[in-house]
Backbone as ProteinMPNN parsed JSONL, in Angstrom:
{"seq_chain_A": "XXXXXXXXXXXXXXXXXXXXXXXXXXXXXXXXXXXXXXXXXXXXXXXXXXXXXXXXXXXXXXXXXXXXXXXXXXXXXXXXXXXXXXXXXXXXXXXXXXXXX", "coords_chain_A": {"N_chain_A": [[0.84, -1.179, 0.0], [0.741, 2.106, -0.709], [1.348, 5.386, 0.631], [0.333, 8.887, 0.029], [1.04, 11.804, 0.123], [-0.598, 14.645, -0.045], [0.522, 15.061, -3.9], [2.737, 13.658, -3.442], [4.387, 10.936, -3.017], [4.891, 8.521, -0.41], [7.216, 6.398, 1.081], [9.032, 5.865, 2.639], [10.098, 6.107, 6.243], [11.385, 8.704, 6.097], [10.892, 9.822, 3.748], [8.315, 10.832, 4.903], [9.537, 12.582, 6.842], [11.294, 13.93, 5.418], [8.565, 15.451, 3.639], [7.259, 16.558, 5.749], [8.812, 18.134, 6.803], [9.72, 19.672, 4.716], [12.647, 20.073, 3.656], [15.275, 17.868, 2.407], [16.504, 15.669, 4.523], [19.197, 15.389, 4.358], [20.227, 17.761, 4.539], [20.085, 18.59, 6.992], [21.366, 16.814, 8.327], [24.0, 16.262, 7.404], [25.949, 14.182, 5.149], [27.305, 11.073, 5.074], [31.271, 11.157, 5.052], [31.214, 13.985, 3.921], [33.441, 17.031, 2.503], [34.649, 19.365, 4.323], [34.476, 21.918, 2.837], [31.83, 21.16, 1.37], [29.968, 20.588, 3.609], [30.565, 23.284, 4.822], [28.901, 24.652, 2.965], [25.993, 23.475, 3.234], [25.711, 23.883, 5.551], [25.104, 25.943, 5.396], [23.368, 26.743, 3.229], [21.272, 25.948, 5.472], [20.824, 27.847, 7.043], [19.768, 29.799, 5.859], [17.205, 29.308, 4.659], [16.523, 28.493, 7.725], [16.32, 31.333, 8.401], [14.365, 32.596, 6.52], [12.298, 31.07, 7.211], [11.099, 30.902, 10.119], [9.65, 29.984, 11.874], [10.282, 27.622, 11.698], [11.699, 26.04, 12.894], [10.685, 25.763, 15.661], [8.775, 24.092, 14.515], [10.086, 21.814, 13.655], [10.978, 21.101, 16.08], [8.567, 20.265, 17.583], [7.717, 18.253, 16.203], [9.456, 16.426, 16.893], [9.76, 16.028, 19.074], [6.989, 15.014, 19.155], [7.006, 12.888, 17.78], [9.022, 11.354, 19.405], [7.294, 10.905, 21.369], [5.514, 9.112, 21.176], [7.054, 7.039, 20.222], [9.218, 6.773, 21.636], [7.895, 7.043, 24.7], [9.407, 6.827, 26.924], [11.526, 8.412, 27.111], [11.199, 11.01, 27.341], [9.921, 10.929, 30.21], [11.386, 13.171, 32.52], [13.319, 13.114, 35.443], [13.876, 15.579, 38.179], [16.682, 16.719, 38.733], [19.522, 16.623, 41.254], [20.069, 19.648, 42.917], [23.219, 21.067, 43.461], [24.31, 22.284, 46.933], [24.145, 25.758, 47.002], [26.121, 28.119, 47.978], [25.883, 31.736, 49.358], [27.243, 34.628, 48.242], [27.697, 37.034, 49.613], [27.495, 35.308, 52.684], [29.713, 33.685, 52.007], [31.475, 35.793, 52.534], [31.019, 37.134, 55.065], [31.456, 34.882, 56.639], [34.127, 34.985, 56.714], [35.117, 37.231, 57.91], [35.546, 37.111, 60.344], [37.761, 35.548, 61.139], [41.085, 34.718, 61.675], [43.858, 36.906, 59.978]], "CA_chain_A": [[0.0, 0.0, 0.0], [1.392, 3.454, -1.183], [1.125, 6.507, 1.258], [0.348, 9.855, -0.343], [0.628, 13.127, 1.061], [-0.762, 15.764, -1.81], [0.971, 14.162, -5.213], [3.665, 13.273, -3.279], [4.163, 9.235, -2.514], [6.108, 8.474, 0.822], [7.494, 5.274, 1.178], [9.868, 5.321, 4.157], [10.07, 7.494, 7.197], [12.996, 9.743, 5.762], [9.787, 10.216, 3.003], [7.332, 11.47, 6.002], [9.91, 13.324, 7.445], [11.352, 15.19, 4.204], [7.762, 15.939, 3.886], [6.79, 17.39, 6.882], [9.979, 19.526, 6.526], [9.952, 20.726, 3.122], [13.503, 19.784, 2.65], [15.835, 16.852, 2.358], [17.113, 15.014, 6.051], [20.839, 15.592, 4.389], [20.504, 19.113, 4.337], [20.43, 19.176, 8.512], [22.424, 16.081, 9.33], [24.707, 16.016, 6.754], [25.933, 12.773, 4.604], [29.384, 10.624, 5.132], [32.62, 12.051, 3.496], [31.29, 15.058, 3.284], [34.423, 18.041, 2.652], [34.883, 21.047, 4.847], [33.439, 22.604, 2.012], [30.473, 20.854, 1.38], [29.49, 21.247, 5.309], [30.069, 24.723, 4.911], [27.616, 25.092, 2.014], [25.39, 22.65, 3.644], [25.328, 24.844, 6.566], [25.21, 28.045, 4.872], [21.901, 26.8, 2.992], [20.191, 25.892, 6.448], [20.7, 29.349, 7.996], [19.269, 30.926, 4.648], [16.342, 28.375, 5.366], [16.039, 29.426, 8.884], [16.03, 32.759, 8.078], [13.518, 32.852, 5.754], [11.097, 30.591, 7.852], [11.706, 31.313, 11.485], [9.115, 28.717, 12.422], [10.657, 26.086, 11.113], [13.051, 25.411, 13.999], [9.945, 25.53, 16.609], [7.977, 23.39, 14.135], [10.563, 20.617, 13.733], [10.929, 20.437, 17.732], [7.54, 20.076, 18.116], [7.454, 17.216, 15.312], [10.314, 15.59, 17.044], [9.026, 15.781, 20.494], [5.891, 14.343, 19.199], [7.469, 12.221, 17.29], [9.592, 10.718, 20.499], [6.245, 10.8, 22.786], [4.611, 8.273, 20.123], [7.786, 5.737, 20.008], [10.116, 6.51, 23.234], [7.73, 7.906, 25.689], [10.313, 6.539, 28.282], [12.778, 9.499, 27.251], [10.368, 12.225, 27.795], [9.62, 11.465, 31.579], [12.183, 13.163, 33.153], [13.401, 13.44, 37.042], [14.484, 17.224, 38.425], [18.357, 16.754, 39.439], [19.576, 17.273, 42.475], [20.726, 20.85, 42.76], [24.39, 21.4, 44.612], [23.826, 23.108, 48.047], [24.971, 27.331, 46.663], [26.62, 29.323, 49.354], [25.904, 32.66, 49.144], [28.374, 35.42, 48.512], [27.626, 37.521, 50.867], [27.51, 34.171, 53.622], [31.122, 33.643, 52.127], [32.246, 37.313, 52.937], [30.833, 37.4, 56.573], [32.042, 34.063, 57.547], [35.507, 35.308, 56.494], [35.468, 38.207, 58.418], [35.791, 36.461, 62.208], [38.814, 34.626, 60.962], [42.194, 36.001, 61.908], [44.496, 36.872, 58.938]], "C_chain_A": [[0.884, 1.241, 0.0], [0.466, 4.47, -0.123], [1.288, 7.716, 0.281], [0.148, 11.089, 0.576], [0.743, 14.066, -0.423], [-0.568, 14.802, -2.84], [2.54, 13.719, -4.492], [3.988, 11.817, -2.627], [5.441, 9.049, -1.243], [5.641, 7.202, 1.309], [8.069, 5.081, 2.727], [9.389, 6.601, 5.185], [10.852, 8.524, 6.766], [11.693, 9.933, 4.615], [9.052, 11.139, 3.906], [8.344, 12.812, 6.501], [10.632, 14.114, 7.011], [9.999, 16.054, 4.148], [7.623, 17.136, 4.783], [7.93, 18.679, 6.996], [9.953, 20.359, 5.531], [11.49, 20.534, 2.506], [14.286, 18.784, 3.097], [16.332, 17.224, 3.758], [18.534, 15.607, 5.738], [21.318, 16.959, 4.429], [21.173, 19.711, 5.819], [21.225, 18.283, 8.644], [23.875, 15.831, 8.486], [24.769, 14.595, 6.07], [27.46, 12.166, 4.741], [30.164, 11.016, 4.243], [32.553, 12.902, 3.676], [32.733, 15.92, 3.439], [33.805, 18.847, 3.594], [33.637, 21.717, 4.161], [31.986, 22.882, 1.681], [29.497, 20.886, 2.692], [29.062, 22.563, 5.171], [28.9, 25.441, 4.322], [26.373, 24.523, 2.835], [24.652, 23.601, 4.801], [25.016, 26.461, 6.249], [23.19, 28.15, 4.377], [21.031, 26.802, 3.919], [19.965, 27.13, 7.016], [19.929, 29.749, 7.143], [17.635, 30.113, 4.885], [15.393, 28.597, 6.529], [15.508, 30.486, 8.944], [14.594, 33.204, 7.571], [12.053, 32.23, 6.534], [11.91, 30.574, 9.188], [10.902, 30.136, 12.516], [9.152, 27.798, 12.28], [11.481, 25.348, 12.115], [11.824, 24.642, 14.99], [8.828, 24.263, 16.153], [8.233, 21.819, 14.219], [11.044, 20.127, 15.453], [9.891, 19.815, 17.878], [7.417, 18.329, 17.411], [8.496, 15.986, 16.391], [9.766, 15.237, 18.692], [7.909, 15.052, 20.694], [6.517, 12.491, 18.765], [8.038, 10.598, 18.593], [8.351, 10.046, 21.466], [5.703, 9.517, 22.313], [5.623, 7.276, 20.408], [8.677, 5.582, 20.556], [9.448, 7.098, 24.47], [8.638, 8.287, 26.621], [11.217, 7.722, 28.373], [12.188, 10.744, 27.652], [10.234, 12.227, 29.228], [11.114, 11.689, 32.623], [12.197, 13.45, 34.717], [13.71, 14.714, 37.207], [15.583, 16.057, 39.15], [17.895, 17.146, 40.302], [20.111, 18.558, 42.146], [21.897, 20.725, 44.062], [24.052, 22.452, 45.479], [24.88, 24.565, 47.118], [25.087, 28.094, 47.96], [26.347, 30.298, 48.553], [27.042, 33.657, 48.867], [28.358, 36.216, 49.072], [28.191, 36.856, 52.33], [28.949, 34.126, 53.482], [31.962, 34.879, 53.092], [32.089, 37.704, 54.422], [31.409, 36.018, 57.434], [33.974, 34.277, 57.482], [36.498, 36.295, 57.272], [35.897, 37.902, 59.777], [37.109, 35.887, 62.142], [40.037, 35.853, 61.499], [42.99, 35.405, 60.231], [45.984, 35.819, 59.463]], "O_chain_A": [[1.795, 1.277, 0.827], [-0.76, 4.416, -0.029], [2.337, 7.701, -0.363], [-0.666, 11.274, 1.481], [1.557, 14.184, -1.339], [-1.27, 13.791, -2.863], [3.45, 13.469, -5.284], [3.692, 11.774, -1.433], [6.614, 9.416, -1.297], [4.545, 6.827, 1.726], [7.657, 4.379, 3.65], [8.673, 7.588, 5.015], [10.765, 9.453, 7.568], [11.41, 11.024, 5.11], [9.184, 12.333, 3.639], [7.875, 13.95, 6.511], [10.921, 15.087, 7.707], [10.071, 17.227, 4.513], [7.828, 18.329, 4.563], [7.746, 19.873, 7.234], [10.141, 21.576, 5.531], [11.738, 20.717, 1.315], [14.153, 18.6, 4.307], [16.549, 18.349, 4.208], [19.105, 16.249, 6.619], [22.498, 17.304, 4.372], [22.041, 20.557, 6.036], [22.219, 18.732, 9.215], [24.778, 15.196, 9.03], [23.845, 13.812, 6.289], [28.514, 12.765, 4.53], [29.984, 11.207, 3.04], [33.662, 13.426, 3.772], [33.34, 15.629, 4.469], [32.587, 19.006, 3.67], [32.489, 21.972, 4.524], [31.26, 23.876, 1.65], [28.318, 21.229, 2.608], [27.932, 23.041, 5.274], [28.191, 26.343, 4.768], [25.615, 25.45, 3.121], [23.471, 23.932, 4.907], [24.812, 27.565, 6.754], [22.263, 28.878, 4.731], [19.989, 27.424, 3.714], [18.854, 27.409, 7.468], [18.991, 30.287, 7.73], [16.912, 30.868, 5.534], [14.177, 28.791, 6.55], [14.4, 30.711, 9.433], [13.859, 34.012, 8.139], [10.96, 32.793, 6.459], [13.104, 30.295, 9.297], [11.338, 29.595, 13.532], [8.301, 26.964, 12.588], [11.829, 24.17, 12.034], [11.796, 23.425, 15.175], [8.181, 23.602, 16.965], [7.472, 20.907, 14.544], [11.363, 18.999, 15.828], [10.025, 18.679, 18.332], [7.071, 17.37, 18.101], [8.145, 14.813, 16.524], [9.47, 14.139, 19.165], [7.598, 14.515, 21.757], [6.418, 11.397, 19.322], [7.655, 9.428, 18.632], [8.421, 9.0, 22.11], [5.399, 8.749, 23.226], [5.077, 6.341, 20.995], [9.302, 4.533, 20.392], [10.176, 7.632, 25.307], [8.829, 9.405, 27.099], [11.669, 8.083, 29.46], [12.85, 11.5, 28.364], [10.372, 13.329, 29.759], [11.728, 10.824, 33.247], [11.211, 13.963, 35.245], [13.891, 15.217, 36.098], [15.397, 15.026, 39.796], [16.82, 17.684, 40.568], [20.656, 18.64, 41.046], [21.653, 20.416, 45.229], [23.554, 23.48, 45.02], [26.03, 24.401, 46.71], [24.226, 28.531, 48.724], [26.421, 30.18, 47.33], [28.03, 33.304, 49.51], [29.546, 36.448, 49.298], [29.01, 37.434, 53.045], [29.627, 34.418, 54.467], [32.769, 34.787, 54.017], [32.88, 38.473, 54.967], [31.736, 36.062, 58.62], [34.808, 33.706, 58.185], [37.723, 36.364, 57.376], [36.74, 38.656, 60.263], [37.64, 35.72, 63.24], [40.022, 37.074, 61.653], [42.901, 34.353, 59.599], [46.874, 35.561, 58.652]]}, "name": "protein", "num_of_chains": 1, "seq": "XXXXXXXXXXXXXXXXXXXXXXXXXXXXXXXXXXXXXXXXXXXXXXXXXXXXXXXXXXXXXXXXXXXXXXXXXXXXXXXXXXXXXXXXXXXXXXXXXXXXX"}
């Protein structure tokens, strides 16, 4: 069975998820080998990209976040860290002061 989105036929996931982007996967993650060069271009086109659509960053989080919730929930539920006890700096500066030099 053939998936269509519009006139466009999407076979794999890297299909769905060109889609939903508007432009090729190799554009953001790059492809093996690539030169210096070709990075640089690579990266030069995504900013111009960015630029031009500004909601494209917030769009593909959202996709990916959904994306994750659907087929790793497990990574989404996270714990709060512990936080390291913070002395004050002030607290430092007055317990310093009783001391002899």
């Amino acid at each position: 069975m053939d998936d269509f989105i519009g006139p466009h036929r999407a076979t794999t996931t890297n299909d769905f998820l060109e889609l939903a982007l508007g432009t090729p996967l190799d554009l953001w993650l790059g492809e093996d080998n690539e030169t210096d060069e070709q990075r640089a271009a690579r990266e030069a086109a995504a900013r111009d990209i960015l630029a031009d659509d500004p909601g494209l960053f917030d769009r593909t989080t959202a996709l990916a976040v959904e994306t994750i919730g659907r087929t790793r929930p497990e990574l989404l539920r996270l714990a709060p860290a512990a936080r390291p006890a913070v002395t004050s700096r002030r607290s430092r500066r007055t317990r310093g002061k009783g001391m002899a030099a």
